[in-house]
ZAMARGU-4260 file (C-alpha; in steps of 0.2 Angstrom, whole numbers, plus 5000, padded with zeros to 4 digits):
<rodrens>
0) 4970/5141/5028 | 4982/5133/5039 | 4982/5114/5034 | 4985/5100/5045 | 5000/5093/5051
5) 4999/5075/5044 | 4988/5071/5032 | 4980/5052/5039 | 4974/5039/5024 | 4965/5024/5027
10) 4980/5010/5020 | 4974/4994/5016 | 4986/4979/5018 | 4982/4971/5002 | 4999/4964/5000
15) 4997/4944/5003 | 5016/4939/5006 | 5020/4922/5000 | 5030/4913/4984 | 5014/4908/4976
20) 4996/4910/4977 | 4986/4899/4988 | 4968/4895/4991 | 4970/4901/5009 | 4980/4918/5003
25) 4967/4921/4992 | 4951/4918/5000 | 4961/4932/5013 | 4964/4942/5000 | 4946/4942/4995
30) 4940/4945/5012 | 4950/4958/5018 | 4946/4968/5001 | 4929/4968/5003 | 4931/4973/5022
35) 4942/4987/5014 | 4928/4993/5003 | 4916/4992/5017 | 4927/5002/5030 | 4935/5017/5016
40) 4930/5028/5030 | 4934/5017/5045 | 4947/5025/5057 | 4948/5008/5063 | 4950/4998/5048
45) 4964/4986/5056 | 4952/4984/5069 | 4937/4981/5058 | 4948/4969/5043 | 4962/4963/5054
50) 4961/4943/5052 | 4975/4935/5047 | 4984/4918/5052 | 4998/4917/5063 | 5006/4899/5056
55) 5023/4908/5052 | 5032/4920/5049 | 5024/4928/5037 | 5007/4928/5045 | 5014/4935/5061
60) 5022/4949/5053 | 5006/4955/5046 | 4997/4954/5063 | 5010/4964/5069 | 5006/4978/5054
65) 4987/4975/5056 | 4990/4978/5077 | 5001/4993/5074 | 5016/4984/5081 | 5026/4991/5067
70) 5044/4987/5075 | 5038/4970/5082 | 5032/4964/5063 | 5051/4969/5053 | 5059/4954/5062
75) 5046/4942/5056 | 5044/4951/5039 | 5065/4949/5036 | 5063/4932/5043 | 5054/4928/5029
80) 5063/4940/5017 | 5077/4928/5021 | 5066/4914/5013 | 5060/4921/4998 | 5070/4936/4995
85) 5062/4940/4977 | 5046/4940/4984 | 5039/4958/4979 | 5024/4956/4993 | 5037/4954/5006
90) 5048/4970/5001 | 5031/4977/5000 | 5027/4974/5020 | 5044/4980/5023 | 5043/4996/5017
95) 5028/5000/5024 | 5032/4996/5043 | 5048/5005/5041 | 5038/5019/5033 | 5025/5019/5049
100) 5041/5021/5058 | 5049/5036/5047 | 5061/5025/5041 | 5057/5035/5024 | 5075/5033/5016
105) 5073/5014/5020 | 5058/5012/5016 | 5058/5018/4998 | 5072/5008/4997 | 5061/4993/4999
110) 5047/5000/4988 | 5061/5000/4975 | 5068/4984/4974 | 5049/4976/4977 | 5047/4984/4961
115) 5062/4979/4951 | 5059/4961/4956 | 5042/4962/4949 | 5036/4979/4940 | 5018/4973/4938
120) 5015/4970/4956 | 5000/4980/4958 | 4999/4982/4976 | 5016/4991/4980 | 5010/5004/4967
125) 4998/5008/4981 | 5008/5010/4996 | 5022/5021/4983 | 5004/5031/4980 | 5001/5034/4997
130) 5022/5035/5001 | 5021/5050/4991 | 5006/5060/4996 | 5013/5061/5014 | 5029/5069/5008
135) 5016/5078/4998 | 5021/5073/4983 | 5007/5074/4971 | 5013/5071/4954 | 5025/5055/4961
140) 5009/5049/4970 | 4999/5053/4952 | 5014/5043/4943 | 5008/5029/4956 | 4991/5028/4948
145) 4996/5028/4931 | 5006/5011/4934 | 4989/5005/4942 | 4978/5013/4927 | 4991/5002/4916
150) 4986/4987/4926 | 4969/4988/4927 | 4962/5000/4914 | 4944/4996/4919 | 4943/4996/4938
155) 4926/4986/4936 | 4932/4973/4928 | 4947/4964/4927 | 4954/4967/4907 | 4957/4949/4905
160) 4955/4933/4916 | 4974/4935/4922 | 4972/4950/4927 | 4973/4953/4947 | 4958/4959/4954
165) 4967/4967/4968 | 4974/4978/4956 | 4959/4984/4952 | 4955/4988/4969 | 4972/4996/4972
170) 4968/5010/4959 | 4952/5013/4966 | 4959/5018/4983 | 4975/5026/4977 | 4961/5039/4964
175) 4951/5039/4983 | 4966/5045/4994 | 4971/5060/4979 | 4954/5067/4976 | 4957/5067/4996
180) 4973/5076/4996 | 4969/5089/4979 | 4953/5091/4991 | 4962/5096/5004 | 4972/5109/4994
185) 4960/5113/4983 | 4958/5131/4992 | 4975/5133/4998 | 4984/5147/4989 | 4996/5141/4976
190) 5009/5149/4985 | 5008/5138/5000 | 5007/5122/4991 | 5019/5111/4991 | 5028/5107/4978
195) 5042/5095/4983 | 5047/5080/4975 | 5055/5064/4981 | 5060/5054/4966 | 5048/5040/4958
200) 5052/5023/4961
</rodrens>
């Protein structure tokens, strides 16, 4: 079986890039997850969830991302980077328009220092996840789902009231997008799987 090219996965931005949370920033996050949820199966999900606010730079970074301006969105999204240089959200962002533009040395570059400014930052666990099973790297993009696992044990509810709920939904999708991939390979001969590896964050 001859399998495709590029393997496409529905990506949710989850990541809401900020210093803090907000009100606004999590009535978004809110919205757009449930929108996520909705559209799994959505070729057009940035179509279908893609309502975000434009008051800075920030916000028009990820309407670039959301409009697949991916090149358009990095000046914004290292605008703000400029601002709040920890902020794991933002590294987040700009790993995944550098990704969408095969900037793959660069953008787990990003990934990395997202996650050694915050190792808990569920969401980047996600893009890593989906990172890896392009480069069809299944047991880095597993690894992925482990961290999420370790965040949200049960993806139903929440394990205590400080826990992030958009964790929870992270390891939903990530477990969604491998059953996809092992799916996929499933009857593929073991011969002609792949078995590369690109290094775990």
């Amino acid at each position: 079986m001859k399998m495709r090219r590029e393997l496409i996965f529905i990506v949710p931005l989850l990541v809401v890039a900020g210093t803090g949370p907000s009100v606004a920033q999590d009535q978004f996050r809110d919205q757009f997850t449930a929108c996520v949820l909705a559209h799994l199966a959505t070729p057009g999900l940035e179509e279908a969830c893609g309502t975000v606010h434009m008051a800075d730079s920030i916000g028009m970074g990820k309407h670039e991302l959301l409009t697949g301006r991916y090149a358009d969105a990095i000046p914004y999204l290292e605008r703000a980077h400029d601002d709040h240089p920890h902020d794991p959200s933002l590294l987040t962002l700009l790993a995944y328009a550098n990704e969408r533009l095969d900037n793959r040395d660069l953008a787990l570059m990003y990934y990395k220092r997202s996650l050694d400014e915050d190792p808990d930052f569920g969401d980047t666990y996600l893009y890593v996840g989906r990172f890896y099973l392009k480069g069809r790297d299944l047991p880095s993009a597993k690894a992925q789902l482990d961290q999420l696992v370790r965040l949200c044990p049960s993806p139903d509810q929440p394990p205590d009231p400080t826990a992030k709920r958009s964790w929870c939904v992270s390891r939903l999708i990530l477990a969604k997008m491998i059953s996809i991939y092992e799916s996929m390979y499933a009857a593929v001969p073991a011969a002609q799987q792949p078995d590369g590896k690109t290094g775990t964050p």
